[in-house]
C-alpha positions, 0 to 999 in steps of 0.5 A, a space after each residue: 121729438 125722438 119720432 123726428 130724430 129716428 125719421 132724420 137717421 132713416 134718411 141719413 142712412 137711405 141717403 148713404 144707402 143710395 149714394 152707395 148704390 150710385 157710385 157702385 152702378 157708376 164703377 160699371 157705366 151706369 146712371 140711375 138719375 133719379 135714385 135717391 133717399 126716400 121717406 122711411 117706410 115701416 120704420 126702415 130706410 127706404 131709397 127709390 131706385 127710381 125709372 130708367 129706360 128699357 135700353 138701360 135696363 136690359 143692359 143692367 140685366 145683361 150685366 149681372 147676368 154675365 157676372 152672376 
């Protein structure tokens, strides 16, 4: 039972990990489809950051680029 509890907070905390990044992304004009929470890996919350376009992808580079 403690296993399932720890399993269910690792996925609570990839969720508000993902949403986080989503809604970050989103403040500069990017969509990430299908980012979202993913099973615990190692015992850490994981998230899949998921496929996008290369278009989309190079603009995302460019982006931090001209900010870094």
């Amino acid at each position: 039972m403690h296993q399932r509890r720890t399993g269910t907070s690792r996925l609570v905390e990839a969720a508000d990990a993902a949403r986080e990044l989503a809604d970050a992304l989103a403040l500069a004009g990017f969509t990430f489809p299908s980012l979202r929470a993913d099973q615990p890996v190692l015992d850490r919350a994981h998230v899949q950051l998921g496929g996008a376009s290369a278009e989309l992808v190079r603009q995302l580079a460019a982006w931090i680029r001209e900010r870094a």
